[in-house]
C-alpha positions in Angstrom: 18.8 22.1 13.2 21.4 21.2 11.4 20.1 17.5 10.8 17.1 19.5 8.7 19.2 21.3 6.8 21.5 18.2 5.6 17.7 16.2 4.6 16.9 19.7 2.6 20.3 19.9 1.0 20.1 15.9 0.5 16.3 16.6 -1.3 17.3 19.5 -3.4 20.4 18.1 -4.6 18.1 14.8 -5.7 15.3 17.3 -7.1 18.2 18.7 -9.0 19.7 14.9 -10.3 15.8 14.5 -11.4 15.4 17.5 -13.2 18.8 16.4 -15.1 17.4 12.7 -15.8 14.0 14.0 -17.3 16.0 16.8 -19.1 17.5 13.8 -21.2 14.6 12.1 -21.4 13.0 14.8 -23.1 15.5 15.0 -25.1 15.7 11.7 -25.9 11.8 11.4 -26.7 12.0 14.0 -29.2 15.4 13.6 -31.0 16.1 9.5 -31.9 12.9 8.5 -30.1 10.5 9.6 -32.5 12.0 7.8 -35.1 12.1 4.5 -33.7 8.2 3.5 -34.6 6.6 0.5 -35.1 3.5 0.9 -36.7 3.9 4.5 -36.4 3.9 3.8 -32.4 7.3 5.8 -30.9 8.6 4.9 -27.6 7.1 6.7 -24.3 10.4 7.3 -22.5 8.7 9.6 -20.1 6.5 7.3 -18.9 9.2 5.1 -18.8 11.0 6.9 -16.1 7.9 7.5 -14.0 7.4 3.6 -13.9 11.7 3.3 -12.9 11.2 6.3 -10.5 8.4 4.7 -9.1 10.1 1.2 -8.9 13.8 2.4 -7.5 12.3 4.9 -4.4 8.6 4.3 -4.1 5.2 5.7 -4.8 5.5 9.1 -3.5 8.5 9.3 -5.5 6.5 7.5 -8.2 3.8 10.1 -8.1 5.9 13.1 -8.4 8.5 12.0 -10.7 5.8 10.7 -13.0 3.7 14.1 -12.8 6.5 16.1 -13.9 7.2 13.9 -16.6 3.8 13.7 -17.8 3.9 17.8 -17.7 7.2 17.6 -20.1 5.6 15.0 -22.3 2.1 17.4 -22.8 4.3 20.3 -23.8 5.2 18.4 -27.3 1.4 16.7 -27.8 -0.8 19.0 -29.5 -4.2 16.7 -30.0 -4.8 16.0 -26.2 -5.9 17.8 -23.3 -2.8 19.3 -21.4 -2.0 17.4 -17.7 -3.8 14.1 -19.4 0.1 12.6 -19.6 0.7 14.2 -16.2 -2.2 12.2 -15.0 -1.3 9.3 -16.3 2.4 9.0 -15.6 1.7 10.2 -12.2 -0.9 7.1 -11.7 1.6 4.7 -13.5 4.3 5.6 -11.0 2.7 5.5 -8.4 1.3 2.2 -9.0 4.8 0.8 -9.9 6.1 2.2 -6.3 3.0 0.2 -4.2 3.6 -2.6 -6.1 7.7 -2.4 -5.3 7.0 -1.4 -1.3 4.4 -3.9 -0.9 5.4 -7.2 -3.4 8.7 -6.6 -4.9 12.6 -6.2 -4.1 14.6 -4.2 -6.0 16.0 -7.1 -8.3 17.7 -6.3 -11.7 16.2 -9.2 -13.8 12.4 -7.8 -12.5 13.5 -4.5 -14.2 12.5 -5.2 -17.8 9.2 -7.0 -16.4 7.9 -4.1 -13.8 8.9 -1.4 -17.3 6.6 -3.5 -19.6 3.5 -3.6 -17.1 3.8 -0.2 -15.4 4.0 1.3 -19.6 1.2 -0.8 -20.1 -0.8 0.4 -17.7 0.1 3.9 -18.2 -1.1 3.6 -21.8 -4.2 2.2 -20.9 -4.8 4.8 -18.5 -4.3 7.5 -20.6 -6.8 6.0 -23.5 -9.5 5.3 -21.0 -8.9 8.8 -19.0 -8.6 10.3 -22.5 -12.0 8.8 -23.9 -13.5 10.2 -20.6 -12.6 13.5 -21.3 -14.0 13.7 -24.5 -11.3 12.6 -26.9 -12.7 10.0 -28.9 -9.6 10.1 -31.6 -8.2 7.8 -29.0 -10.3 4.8 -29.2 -11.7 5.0 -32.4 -9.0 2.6 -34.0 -10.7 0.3 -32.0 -9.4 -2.4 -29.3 -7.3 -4.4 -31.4 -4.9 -1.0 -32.0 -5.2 -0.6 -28.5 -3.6 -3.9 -27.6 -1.1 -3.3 -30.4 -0.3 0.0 -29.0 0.1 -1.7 -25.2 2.4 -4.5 -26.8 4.8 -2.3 -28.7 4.8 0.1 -25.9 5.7 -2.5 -23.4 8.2 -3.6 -25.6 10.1 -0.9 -25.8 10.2 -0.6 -21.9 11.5 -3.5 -21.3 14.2 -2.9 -24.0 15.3 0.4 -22.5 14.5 0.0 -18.8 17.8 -1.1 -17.4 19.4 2.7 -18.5 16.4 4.1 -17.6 16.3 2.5 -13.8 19.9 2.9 -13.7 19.6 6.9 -14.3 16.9 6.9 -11.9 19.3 5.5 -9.1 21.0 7.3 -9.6 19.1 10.3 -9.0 16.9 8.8 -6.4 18.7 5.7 -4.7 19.7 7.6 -1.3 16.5 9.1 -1.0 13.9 6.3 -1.3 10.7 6.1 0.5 10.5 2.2 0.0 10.8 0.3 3.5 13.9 -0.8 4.4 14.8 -4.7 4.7 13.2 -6.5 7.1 15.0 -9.4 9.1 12.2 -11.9 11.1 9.6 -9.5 10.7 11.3 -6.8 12.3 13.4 -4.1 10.5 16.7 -3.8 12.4 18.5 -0.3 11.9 22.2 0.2 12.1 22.2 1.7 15.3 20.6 -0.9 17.2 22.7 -3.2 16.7 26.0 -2.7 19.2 23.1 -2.7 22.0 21.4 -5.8 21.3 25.1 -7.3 20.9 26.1 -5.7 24.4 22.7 -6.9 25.6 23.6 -10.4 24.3 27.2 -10.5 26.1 25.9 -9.3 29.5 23.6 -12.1 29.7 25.7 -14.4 28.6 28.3 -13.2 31.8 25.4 -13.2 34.1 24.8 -16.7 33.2 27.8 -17.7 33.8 28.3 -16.3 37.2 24.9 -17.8 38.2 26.7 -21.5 36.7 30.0 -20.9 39.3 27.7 -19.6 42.2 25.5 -23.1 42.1 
């Protein structure tokens, strides 16, 4: 009983660390962010913490992280549907967490690399979701702005993703539903480690008793 308790506490106190790191992502995206355009093309730092949630603890952490993000981000756009960043962000960090549990280790110099493609592909999901839902503003620019859009986008992820996957470590790092590290193919937990060790000096004793007997 007590065990539950601690995993709630441990969960709540994360949720609450999340709910901090979004906060000042928010914040961020609408103070100094929206004035660092390129082509009239602003940073997404929302999405950009979706990707790093989904890259530091996994795609269910991914998922959520980058829904509630997404729902933050739709409360400031005005000229698309509302849960279309939700959607998108959520799909983005999800993707970025299979892609980390099943391919990738957490390495630092992959950070700026896994930011740029998971922002990519949240930016193309949200244009291709967006056209499907009847917004047509979003592709009429045509593909070439689209790829400009991806590139700049990308660009600034990689530029900001180290603070960004640092603050989600913060927040998420104890709590990660990414597998732990495998040795030979099998993962080997803390606790079984004295026993195989005992196991290992009993047969070595045995052995030797079985040399002094013959």
């Amino acid at each position: 009983m007590w065990d539950r308790a601690d995993v709630s506490g441990r969960w709540v106190k994360a949720g609450l660390k999340v709910a901090v790191v979004l906060f000042v992502g928010i914040l961020a995206q609408t103070t100094f962010g929206a004035d660092l355009r390129v082509n009239d093309v602003a940073p997404d730092f929302m999405l950009l913490l979706a990707v790093c949630a989904g890259y530091v603890g996994g795609p269910d952490e991914g998922a959520v992280v980058g829904f509630a993000a997404g729902l933050l981000s739709d409360l400031f756009l005005q000229n698309t549907p509302f849960g279309l960043s939700a959607l998108a962000a959520c799909l983005a960090g999800f993707a970025a967490g299979w892609a980390r549990t099943n391919f990738l280790r957490l390495r630092l110099w992959l950070v700026p690399a896994i930011a740029a493609a998971g922002t990519a592909l949240g930016v193309v999901l949200f244009v291709v979701m967006g056209y499907l839902v009847g917004q047509a503003q979003l592709v009429a620019p045509g593909k070439r702005w689209l790829v400009e859009v991806v590139v700049i986008e990308a660009t600034y992820a990689a530029l900001f993703s180290l603070p960004a996957v640092g603050l989600m470590y913060w927040a998420l790092g104890a709590h990660s539903s990414a597998p732990q590290p495998m040795t030979a193919g099998v993962t080997v937990t803390a606790s079984e480690l004295p026993s195989r060790r005992r196991g290992s000096v009993r047969s070595r004793r045995r052995r030797r008793v079985r040399a002094k007997v013959g």
